[in-house]
C-alpha positions in Angstrom: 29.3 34.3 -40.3 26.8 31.8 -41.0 25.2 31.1 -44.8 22.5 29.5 -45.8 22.0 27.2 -48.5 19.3 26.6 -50.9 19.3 23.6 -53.3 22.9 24.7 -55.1 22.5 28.3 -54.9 23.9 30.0 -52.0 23.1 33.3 -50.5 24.5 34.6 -46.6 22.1 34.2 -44.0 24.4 36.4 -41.4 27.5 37.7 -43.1 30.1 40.3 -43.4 29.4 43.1 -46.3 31.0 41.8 -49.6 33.2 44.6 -49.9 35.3 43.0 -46.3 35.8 40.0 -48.8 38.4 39.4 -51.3 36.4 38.3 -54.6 37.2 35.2 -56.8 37.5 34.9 -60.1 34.2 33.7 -60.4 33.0 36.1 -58.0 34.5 38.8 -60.8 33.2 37.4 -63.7 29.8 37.1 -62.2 29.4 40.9 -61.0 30.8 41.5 -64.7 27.6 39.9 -66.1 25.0 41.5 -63.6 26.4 45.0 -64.6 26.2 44.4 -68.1 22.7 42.7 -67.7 21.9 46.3 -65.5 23.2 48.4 -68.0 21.0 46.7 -70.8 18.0 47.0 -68.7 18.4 49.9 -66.4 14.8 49.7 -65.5 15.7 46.4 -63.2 18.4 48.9 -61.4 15.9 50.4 -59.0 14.4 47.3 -57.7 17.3 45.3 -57.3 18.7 47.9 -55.1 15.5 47.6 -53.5 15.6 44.3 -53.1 19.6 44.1 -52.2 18.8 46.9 -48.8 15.7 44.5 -48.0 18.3 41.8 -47.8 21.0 43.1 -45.9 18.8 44.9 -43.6 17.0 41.0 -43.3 20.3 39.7 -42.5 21.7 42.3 -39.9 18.0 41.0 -38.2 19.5 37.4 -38.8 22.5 37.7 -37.2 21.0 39.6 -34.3 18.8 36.0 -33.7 21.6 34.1 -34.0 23.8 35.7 -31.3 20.4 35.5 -29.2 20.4 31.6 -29.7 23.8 30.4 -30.3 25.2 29.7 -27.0 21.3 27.5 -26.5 21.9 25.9 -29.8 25.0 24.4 -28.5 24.2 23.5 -25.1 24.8 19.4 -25.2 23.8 19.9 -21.7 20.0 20.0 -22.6 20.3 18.7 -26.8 20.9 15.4 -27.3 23.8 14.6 -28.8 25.3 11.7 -31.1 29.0 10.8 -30.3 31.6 12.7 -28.5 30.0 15.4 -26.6 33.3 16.8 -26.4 34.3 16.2 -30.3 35.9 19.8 -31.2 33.0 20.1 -33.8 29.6 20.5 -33.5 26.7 19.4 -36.8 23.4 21.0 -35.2 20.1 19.8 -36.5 16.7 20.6 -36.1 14.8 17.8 -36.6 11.9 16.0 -35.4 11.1 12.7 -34.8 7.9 11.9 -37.2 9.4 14.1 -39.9 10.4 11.3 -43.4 13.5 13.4 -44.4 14.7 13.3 -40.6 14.9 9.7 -40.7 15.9 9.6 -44.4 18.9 11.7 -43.1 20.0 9.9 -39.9 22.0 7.3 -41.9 24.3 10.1 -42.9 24.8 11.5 -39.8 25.1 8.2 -38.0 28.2 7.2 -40.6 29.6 10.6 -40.4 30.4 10.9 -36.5 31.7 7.0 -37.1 34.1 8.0 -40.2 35.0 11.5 -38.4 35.2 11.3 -34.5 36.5 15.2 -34.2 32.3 15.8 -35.0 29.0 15.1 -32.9 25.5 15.7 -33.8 23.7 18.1 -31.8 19.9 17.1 -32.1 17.6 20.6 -31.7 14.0 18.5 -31.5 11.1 20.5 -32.8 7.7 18.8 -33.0 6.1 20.1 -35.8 4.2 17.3 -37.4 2.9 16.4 -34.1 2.4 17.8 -30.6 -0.3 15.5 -28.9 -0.4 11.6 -29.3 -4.1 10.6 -28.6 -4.2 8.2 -25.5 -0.8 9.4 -23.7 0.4 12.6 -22.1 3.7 13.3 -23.8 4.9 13.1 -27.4 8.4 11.9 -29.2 9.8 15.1 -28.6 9.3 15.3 -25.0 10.1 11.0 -24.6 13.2 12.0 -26.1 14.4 15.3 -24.0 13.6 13.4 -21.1 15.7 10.2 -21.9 18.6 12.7 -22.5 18.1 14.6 -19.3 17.9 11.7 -17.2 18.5 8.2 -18.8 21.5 9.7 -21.1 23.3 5.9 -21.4 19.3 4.5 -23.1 19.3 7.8 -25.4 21.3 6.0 -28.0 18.9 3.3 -28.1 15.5 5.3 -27.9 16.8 7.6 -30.2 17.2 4.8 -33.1 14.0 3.4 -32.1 12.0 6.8 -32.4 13.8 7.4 -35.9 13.6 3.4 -37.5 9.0 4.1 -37.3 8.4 4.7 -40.8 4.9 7.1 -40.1 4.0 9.2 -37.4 4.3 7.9 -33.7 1.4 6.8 -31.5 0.5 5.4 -28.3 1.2 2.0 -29.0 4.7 2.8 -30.5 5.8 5.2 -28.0 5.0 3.1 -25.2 6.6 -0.2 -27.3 10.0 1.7 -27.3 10.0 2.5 -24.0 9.2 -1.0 -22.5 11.8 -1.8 -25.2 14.5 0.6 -23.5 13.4 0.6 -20.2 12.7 3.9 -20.3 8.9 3.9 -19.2 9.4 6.3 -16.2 10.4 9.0 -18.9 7.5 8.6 -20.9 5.9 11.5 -19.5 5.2 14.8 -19.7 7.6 16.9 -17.6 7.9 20.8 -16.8 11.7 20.5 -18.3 11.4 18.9 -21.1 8.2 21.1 -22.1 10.6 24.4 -21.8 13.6 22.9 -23.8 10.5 22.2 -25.9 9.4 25.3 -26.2 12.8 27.4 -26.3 13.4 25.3 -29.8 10.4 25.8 -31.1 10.7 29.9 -30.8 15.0 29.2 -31.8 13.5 27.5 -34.9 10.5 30.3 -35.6 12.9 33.8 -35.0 15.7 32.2 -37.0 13.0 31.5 -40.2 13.3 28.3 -40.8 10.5 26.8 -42.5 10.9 22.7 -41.8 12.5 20.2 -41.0 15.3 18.3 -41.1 18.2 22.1 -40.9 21.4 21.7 -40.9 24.3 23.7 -39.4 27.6 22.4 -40.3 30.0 25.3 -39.5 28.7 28.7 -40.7 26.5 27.1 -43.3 22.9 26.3 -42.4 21.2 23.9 -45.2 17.7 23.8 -45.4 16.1 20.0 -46.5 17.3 16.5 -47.3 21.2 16.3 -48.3 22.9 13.0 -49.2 26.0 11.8 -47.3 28.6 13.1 -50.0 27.4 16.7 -49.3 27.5 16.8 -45.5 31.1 15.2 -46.1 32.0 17.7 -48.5 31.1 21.1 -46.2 32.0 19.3 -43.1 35.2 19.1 -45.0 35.1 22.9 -45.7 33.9 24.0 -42.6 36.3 22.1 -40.2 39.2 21.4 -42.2 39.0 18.5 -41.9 
């Protein structure tokens, strides 16, 4: 069951009907005031019905994507990962590396593997802000995959590199973090790192997310920016932790 999350209003993304689930008292007090809102306007009855089918029908589509993906979104084998690649839970992330609010968020995620070793960060790269670097034949996306796939002990250090540039990447800074990491042979473009590429790109596109960073922390996907105290808090939730 996975839920996603929307500034502090929460709706499922891919759920079990409501009527499987024992309500809260919220929960209770909450349908009490949507019937009596219904009842006092009965002409909002038809389209919220509406609207409710569109949404279930939406996520039953959702979920359906999700199956399709999950075992790709987990695969350390071809993701990048921060900390344990073993840890017993997984954070997974698309996020790409010119994107401000990727790079606003890394702090978090680099304090919360430290302060909770049980969790790694699975890093899904997408390149939306930029898929060709005038003057070289790869991108920060593709520097990266490759780094992982065949350099994994520099990936660390390119990785913090590619996420400390304040703007989008170029030439000069790509190349700069490679001579820095000695990781030149791996600033290339590659038929592997092109298809991991690509296979996020479409994950990313059928499961209708709109940006980066997304989070997935458990069964709750979180759209945007989050401070620290939030990933802590349903990281908490998630993993009993």
């Amino acid at each position: 069951m996975i839920k996603r999350f929307t500034l502090c209003v929460s709706a499922a993304l891919i759920s079990h009907a409501i009527s499987a689930q024992s309500l809260t008292e919220t929960q209770e007090a909450d349908l009490a005031k949507i019937e009596t809102m219904l009842r006092d306007n009965p002409q909002l009855i038809g389209n919220m019905r509406q609207g409710l089918e569109n949404f279930l029908e939406e996520q039953k589509a959702q979920e359906a994507t999700y199956q399709e993906y999950q075992d790709w979104l987990f695969d350390t084998s071809v993701h990048p990962t921060l900390g344990d690649v073993d840890a017993e839970h997984s954070i997974v992330i698309f996020t790409d590396y010119n994107c401000p609010y990727c790079k606003r968020l890394e702090p978090s995620l680099e304090r919360i593997i430290e302060e909770y070793p049980s969790i790694n960060v699975i890093n899904v790269i997408v390149p939306l802000r930029q898929q060709k670097v005038n003057g070289i034949d790869t991108n920060a996306t593709e520097f990266g995959l490759n780094v992982w796939a065949n350099a994994a002990d520099n990936y660390y250090d390119v990785h913090q590199l590619l996420m400390s540039k304040s703007d989008m990447h170029t030439a000069d800074s790509l190349t700069t973090i490679a001579e820095r990491t000695g990781t030149e042979e791996w600033l290339r473009n590659t038929d592997e790192s092109k298809q991991v590429m690509q296979k996020n790109l479409r994950a990313f596109q059928a499961l209708g997310f709109r940006g980066t960073p997304t989070i997935m922390i458990g069964e709750q996907w979180v759209p945007g920016f989050i401070q620290y105290g939030q990933i802590e808090q349903i990281a908490k939730q998630e993993f009993g932790l």
